[in-house]
N, CA, C and O of each residue as an XYZ file, in Angstrom:
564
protein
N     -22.599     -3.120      2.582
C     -21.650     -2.975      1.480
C     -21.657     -1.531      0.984
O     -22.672     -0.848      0.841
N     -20.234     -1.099      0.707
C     -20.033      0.372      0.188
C     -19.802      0.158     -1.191
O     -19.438     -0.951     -1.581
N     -19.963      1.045     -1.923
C     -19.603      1.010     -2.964
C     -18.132      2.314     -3.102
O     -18.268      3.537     -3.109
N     -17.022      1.653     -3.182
C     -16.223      2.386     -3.384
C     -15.905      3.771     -4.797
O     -15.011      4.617     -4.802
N     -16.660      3.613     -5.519
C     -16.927      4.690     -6.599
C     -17.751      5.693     -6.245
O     -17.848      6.784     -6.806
N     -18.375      5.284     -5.253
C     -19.705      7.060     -4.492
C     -18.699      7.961     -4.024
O     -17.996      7.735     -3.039
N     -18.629      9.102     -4.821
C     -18.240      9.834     -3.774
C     -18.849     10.662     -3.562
O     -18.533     11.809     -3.877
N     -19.636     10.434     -3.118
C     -20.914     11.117     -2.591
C     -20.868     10.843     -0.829
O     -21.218     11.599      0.077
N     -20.307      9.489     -0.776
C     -20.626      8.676      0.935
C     -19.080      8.136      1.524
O     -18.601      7.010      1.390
N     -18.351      9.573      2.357
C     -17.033      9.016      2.703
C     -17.404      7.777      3.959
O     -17.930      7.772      5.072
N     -16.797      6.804      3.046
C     -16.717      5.417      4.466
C     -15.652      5.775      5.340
O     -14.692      6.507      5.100
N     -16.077      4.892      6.856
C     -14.991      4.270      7.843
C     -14.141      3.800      7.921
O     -14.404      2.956      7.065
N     -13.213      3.551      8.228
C     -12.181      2.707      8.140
C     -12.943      0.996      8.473
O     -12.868      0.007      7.744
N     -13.440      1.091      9.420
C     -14.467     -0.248      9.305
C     -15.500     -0.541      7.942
O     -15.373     -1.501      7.180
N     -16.418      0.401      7.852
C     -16.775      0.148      6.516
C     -16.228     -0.607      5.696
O     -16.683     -1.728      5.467
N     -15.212     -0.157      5.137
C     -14.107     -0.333      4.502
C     -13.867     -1.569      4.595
O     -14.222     -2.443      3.804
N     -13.063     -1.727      5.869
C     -12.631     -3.254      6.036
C     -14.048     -4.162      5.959
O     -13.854     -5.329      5.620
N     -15.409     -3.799      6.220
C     -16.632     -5.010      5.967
C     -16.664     -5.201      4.613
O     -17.056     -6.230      4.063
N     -16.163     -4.001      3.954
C     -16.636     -4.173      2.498
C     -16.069     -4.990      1.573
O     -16.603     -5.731      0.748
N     -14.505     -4.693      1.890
C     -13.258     -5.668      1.396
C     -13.228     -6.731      2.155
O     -13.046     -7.702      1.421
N     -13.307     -7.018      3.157
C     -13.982     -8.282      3.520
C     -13.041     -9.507      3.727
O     -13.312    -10.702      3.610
N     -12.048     -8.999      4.012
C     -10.881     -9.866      4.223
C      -9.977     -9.406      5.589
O      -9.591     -8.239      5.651
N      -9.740    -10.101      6.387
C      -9.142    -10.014      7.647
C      -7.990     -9.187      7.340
O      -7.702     -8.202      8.020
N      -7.287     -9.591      6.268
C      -5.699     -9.188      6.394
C      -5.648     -7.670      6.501
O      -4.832     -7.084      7.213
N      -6.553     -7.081      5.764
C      -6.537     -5.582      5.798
C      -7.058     -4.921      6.839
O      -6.959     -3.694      6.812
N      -7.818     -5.646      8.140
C      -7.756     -4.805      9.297
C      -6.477     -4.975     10.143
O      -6.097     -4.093     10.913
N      -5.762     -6.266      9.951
C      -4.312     -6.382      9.863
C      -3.464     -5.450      9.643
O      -2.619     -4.976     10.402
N      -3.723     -5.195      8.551
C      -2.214     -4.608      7.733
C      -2.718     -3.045      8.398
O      -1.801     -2.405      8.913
N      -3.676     -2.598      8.412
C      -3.973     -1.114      8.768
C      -3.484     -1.252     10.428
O      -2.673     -0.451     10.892
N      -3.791     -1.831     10.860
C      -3.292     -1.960     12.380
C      -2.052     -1.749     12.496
O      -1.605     -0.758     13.074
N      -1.358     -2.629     11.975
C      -0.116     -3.017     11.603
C       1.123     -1.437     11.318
O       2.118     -1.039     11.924
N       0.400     -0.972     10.156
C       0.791     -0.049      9.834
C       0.783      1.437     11.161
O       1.659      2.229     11.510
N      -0.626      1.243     11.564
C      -0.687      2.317     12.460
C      -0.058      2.019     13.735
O       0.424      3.008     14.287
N       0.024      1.276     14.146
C       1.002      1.019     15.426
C       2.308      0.964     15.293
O       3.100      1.442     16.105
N       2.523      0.540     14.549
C       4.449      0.752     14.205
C       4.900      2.069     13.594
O       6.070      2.412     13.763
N       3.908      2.978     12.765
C       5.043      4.183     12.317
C       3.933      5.754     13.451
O       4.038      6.977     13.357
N       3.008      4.891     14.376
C       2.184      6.201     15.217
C       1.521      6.859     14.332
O       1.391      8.067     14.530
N       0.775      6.109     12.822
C       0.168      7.259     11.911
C      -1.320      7.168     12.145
O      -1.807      6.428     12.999
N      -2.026      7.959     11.345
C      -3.114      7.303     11.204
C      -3.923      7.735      9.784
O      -3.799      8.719      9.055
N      -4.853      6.492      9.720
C      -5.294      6.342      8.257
C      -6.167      8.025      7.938
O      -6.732      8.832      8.676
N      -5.837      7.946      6.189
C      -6.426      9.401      5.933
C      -7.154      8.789      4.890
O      -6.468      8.320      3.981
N      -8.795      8.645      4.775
C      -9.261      8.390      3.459
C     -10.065      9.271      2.519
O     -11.044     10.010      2.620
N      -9.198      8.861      1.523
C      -9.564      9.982     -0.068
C     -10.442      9.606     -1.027
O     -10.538      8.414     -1.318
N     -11.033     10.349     -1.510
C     -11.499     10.048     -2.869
C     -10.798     10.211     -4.184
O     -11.185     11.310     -4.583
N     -10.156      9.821     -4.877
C      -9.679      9.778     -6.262
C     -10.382     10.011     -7.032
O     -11.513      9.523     -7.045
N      -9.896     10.917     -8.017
C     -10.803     11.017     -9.390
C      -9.390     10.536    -10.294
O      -9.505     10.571    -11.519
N      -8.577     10.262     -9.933
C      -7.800      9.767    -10.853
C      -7.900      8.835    -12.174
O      -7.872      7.632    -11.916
N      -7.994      9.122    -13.319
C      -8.158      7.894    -14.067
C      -8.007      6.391    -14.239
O      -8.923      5.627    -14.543
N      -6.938      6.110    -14.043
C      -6.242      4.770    -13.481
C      -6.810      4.223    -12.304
O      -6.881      2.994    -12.313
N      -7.354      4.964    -11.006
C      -7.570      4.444     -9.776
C      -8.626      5.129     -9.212
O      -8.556      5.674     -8.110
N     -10.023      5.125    -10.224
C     -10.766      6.192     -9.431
C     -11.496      5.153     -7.973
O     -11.629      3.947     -7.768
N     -11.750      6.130     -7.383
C     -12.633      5.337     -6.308
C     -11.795      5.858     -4.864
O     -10.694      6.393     -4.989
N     -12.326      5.683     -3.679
C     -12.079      5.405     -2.256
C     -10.363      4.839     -1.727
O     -10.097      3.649     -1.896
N      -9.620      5.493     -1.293
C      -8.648      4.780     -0.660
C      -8.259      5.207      0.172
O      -8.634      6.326      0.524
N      -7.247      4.440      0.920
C      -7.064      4.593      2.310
C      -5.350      5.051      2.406
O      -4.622      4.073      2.237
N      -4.615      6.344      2.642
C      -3.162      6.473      2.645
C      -2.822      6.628      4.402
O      -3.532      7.025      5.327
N      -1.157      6.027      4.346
C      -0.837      6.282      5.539
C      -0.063      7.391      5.354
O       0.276      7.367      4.171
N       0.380      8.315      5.875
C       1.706      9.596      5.920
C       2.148      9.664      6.984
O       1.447      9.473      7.978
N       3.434      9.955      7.047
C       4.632     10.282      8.068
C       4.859     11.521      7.715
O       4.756     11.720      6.504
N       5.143     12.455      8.391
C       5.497     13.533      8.462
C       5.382     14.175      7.166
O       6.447     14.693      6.829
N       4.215     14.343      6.127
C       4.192     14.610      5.132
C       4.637     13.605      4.230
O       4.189     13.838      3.108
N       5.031     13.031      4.252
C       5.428     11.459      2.950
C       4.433     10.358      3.551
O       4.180      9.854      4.645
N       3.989     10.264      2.154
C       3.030      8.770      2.189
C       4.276      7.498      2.402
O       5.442      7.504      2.007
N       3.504      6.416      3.198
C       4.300      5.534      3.458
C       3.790      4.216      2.350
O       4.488      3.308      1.896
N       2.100      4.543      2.090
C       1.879      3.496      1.000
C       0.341      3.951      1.041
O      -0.370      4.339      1.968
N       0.115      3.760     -0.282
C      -1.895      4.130     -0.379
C      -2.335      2.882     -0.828
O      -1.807      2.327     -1.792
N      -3.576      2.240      0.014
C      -4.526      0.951     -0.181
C      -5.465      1.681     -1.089
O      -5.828      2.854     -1.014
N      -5.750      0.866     -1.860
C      -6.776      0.480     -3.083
C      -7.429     -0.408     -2.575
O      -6.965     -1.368     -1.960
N      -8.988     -0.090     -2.859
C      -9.272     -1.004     -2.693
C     -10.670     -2.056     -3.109
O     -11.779     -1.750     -3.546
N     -10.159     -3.204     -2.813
C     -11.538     -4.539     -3.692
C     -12.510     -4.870     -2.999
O     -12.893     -4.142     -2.084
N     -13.090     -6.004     -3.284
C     -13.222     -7.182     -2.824
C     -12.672     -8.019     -2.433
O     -12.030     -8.436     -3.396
N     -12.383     -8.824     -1.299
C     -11.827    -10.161     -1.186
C     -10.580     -9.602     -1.033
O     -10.087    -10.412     -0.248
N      -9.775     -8.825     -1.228
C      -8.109     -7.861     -1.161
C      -8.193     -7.129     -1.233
O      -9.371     -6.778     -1.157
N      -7.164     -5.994     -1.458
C      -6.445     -5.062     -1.598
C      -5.387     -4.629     -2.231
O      -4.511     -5.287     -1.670
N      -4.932     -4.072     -2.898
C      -4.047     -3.434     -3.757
C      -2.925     -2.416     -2.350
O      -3.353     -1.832     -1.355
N      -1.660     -2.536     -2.761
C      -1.255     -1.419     -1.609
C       0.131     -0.535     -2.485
O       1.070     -1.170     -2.965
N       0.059      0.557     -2.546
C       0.572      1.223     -3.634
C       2.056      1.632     -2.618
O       1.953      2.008     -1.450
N       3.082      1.504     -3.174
C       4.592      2.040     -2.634
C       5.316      2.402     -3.499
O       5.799      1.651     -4.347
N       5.532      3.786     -3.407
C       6.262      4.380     -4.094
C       8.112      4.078     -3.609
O       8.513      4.136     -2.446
N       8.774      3.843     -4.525
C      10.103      3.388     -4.049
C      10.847      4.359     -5.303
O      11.195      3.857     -6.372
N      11.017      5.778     -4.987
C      11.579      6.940     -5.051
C      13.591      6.918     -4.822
O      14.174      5.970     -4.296
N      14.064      7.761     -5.181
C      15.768      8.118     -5.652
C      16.169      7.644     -4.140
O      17.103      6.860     -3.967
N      15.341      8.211     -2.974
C      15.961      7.536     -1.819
C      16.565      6.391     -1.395
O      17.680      5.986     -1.065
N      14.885      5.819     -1.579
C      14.652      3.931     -1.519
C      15.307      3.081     -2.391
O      15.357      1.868     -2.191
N      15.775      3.584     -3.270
C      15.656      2.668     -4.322
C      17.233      1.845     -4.150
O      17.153      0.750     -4.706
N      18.429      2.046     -3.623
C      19.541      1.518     -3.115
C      19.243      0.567     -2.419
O      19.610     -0.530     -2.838
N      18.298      0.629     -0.808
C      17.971     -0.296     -0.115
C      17.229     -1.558     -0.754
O      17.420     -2.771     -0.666
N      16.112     -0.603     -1.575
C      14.805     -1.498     -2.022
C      15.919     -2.843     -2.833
O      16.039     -3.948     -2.304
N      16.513     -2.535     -3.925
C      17.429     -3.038     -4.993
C      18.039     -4.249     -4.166
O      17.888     -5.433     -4.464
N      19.016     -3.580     -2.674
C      20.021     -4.585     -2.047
C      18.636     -5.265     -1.453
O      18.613     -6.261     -2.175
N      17.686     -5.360     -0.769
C      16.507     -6.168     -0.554
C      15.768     -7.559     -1.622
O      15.563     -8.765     -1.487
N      15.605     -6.734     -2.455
C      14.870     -7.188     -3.530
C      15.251     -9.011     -3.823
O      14.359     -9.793     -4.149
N      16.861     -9.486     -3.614
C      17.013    -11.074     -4.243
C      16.290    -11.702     -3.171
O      15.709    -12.786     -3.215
N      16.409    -10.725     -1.985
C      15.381    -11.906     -0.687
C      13.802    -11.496     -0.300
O      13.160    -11.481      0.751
N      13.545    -11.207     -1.538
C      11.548    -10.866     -1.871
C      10.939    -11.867     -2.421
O      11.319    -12.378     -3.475
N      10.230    -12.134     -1.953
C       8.934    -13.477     -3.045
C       9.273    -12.958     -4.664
O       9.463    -11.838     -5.139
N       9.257    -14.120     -5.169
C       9.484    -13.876     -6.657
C       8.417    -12.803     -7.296
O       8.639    -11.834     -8.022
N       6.949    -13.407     -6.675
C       5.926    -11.730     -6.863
C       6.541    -10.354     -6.869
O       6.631     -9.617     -7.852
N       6.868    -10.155     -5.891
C       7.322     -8.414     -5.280
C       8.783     -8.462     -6.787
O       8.635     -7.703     -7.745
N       9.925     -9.338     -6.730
C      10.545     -9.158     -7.556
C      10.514     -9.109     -9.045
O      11.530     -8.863     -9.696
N       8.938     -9.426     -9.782
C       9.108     -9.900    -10.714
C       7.958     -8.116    -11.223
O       7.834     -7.539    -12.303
N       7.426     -7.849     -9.968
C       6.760     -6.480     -9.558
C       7.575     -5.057    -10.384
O       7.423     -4.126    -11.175
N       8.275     -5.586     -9.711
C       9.690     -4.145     -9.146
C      10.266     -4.545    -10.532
O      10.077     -3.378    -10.875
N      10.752     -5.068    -11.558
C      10.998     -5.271    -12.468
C      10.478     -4.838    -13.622
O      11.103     -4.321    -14.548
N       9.162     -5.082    -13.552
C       7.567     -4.966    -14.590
C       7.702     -3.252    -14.446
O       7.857     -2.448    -15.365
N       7.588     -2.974    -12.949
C       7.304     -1.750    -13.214
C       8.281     -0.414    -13.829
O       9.468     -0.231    -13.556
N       7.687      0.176    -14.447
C       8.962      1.414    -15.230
C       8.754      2.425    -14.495
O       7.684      2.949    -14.187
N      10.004      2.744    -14.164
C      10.581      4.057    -13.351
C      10.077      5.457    -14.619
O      10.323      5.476    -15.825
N       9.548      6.190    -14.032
C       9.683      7.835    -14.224
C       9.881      9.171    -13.627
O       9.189      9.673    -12.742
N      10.985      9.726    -14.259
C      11.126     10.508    -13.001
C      11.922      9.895    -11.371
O      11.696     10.358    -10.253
N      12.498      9.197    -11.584
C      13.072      8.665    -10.802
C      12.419      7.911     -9.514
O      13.018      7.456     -8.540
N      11.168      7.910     -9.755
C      10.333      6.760     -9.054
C       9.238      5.587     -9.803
O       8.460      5.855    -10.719
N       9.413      4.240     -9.150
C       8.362      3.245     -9.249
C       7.119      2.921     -8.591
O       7.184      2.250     -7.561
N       6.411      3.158     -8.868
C       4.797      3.171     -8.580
C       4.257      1.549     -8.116
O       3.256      1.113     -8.684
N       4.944      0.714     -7.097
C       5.075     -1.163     -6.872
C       3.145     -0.807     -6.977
O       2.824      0.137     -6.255
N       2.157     -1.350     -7.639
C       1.077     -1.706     -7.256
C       1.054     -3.189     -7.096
O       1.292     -3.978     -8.011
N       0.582     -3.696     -5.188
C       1.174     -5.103     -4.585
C      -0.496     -5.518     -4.679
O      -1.225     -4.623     -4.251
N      -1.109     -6.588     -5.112
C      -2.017     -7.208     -4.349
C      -1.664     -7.717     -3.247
O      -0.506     -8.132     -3.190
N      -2.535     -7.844     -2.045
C      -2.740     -8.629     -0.775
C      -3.653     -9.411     -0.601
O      -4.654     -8.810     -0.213
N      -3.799    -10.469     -0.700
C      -4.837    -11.306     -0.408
C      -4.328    -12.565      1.006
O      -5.126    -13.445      1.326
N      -3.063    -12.455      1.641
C      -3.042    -13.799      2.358
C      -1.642    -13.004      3.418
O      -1.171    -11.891      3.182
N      -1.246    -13.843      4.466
C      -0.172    -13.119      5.203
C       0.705    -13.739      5.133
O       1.274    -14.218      6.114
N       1.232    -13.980      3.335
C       2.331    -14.342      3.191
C       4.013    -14.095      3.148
O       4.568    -13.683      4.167
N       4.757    -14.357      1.971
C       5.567    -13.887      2.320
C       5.788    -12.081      1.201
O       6.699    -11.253      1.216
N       4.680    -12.132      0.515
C       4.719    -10.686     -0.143
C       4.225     -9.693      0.835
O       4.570     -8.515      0.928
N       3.356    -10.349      1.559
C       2.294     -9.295      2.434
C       3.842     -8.847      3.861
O       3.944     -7.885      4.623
N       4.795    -10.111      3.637
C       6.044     -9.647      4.837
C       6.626     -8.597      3.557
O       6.588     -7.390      3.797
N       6.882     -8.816      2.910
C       7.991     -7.863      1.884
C       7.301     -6.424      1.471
O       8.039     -5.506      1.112
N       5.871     -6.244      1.530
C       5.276     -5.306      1.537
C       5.543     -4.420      2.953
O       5.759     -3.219      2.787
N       5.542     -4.797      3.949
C       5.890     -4.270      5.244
C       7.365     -3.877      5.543
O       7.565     -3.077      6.457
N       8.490     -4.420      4.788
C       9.897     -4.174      4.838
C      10.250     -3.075      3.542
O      11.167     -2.276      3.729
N       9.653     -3.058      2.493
C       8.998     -2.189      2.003
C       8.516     -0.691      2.362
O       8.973      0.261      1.730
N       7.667     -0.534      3.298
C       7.419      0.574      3.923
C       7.924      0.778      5.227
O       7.542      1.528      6.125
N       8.863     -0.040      5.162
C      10.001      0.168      6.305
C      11.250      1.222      5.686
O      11.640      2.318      6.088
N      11.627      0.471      4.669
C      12.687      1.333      4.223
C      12.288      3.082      3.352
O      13.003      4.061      3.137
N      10.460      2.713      2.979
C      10.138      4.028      2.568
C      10.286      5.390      3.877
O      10.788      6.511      3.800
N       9.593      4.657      5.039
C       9.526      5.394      5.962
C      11.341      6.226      6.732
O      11.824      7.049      7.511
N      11.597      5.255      5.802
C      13.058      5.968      6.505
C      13.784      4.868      7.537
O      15.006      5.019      7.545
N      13.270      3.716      8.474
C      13.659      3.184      9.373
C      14.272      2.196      8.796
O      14.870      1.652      9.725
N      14.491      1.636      7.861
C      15.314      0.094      7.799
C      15.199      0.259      6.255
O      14.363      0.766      5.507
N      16.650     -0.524      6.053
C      17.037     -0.943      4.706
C      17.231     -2.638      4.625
O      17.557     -3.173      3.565
């Protein structure tokens, strides 16, 4: 077990996944890295709101989504920015009531929303999270 607040001891991407301890997130990192050719970059935060260990994907300089992360889940952060936000919107009536009730809660500044998604199961948020960083990445609306 890691303790995600050391930053003293950068973990593995395995680490990581033993620590959080839930299948879906060697999933979703797979997932992620085989479909947009990225690969995981992990940071330390001193951020107030989110200090600790996480894991971001980037495309050509744009993050596609940054994992937070727990126990037992994961948190997966998507920014849905002046670009996205047409697609995200025409998407949104066919999202799990979660992701929609998400995207709602959250307040725009600056012309972007900050979605923070839990993941815990490969349902139908953990699909809307992935169509999600489909349309961030640029490939599908």
């Amino acid at each position: 077990m890691i303790d995600f607040k050391d930053r003293t001891f950068c973990p593995t991407l395995e680490e990581i996944a033993e620590t959080v301890g839930n299948p879906l997130f060697r999933t979703f990192c797979s997932e992620i890295k085989e479909t947009y050719g990225v690969s995981e970059k992990i940071e330390f935060s001193s951020c107030s709101m989110e200090p600790g260990w996480n894991v971001k994907f980037k495309k050509s300089g744009k993050a596609l989504c940054t994992i937070y992360l727990r126990e037992a889940y994961f948190t997966v952060m998507i920014v849905v920015g002046r670009k996205e936000k047409e697609a995200v919107e025409a998407m949104l009536p066919e999202c799990s009531a979660e992701i929609q009730e998400i995207y709602q809660k959250t307040q725009e500044g600056n012309g972007q929303r900050w979605l923070m998604i839990d993941l815990e199961d490969p349902g139908e948020s953990y699909e809307d999270v992935l169509r999600l960083i489909k349309i961030r990445s640029g490939k599908g609306s």
